[in-house]
N, C-alpha and C positions, 0 to 999 in steps of 0.2 A: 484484227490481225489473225490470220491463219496459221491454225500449227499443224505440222507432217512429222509421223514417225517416218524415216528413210532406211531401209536395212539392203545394206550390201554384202554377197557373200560368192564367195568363188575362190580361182587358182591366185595365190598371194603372188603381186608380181611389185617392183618398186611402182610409186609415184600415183596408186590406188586414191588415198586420201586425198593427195593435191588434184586430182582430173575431181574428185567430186565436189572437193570444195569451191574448189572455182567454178562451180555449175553452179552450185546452190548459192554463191557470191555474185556472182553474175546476176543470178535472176533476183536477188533483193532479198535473200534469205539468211538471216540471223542462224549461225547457231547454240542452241542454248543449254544443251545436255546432248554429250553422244559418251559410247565406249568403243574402244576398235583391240581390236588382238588379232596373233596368228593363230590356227587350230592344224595343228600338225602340215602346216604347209598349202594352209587354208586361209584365207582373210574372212574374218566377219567384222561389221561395223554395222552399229545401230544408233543415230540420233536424232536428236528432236528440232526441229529450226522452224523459226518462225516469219513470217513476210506476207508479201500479197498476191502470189503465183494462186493456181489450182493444183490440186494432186496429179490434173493432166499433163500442166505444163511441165510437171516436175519431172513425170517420166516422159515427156517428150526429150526434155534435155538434156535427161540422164542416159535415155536407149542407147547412144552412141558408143560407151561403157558397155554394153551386151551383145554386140552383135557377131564377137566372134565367141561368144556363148559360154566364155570360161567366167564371167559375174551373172552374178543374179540379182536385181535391181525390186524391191518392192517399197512405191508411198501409201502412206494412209491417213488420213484427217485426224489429227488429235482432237478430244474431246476436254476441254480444259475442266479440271476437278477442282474442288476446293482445296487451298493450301491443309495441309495436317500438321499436327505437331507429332511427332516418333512419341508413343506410351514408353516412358522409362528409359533406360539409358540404352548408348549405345557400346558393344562389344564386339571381338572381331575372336573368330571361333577357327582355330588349328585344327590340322586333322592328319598324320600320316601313319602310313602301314601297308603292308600289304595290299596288291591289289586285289579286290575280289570285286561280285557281284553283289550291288544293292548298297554301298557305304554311302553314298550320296540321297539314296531315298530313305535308308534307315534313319541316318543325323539329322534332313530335313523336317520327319516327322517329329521326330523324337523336339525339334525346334516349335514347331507348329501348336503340338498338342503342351506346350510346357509354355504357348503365350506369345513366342520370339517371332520374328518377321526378318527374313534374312532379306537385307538389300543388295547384297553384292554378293556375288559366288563366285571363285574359280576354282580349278582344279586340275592337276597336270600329273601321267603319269611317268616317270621315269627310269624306263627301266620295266623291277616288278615292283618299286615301291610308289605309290598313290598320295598324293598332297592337295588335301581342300582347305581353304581360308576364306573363310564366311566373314561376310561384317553383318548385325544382328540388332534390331531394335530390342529391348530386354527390359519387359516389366517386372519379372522376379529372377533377379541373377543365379539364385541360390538356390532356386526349382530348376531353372533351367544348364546348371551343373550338374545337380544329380543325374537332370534327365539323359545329357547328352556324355556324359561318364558311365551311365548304363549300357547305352547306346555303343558307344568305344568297347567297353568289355564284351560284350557281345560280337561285335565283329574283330576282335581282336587288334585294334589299333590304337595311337594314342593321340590325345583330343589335351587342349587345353582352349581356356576361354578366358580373357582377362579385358577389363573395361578399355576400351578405343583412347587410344591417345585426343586429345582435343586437335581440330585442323587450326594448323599456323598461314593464316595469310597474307 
């Protein structure tokens, strides 16, 4: 079985998601992980789907979606890795204050170098004030507090970190 990353991105218009899924539904393709949001009046959508097409057919079927140039369409062949288990628990990491320059590369590292692996990131500004919520694999909870409380005090915003709710299925 063949897997495709698919990333879609352009002017957010209704009925985006349904024209591609019914392409990659048509052609025999599972989807098995995606995310889709708007970005200030922007569509981006990234997933993973799985079948027996080519990466050609996929942007054959997809081009149709592009040609009045307001989406941008790109497939690529996933390379199937070995399953992981997440090091330690999982935490989902707040963030707001003021807008400035660098909060997202500051907390990242500050994330990075204390161990954590952030899975999911988003962040929205509103206004002037700025809001990130990380979800975070976390081998040393209590290292990676300090770290990202240093991190907050330094750019002057406030940060909490408290372990992920368990998913209810």
């Amino acid at each position: 079985m063949n897997e495709f990353a698919v990333t879609v991105i352009g002017h957010d218009r209704p009925g985006i998601i349904a024209d591609v899924a019914e392409i990659l539904a048509r052609l025999g393709l599972n989807l098995t992980d995606s995310t889709m949001t708007r970005l200030r009046g922007h569509f981006a959508m990234t997933l993973v789907c799985a079948g027996p097409p080519t990466a050609g057919d996929i942007e054959a079927a997809l081009e149709p979606l592009t040609t009045d140039r307001t989406l941008l369409v790109s497939v690529r062949g996933v390379v199937e890795e070995p399953a992981h288990e997440p090091a330690g628990s999982h935490h989902v990491l707040t963030l707001h204050g003021a807008d400035r320059l660098g909060i997202v590369a500051t907390v990242a590292r500050a994330v990075a170098e204390s161990g954590g692996n952030i899975t999911d990131l988003t962040t929205r500004l509103s206004g002037s004030l700025y809001v990130v919520v990380a979800e975070l694999d976390v081998a040393d909870p209590a290292a990676l507090d300090v770290a990202v409380r240093a991190a907050a005090q330094r750019l002057g915003v406030d940060v909490t970190l408290r372990p992920a709710d368990a998913d209810v299925l």
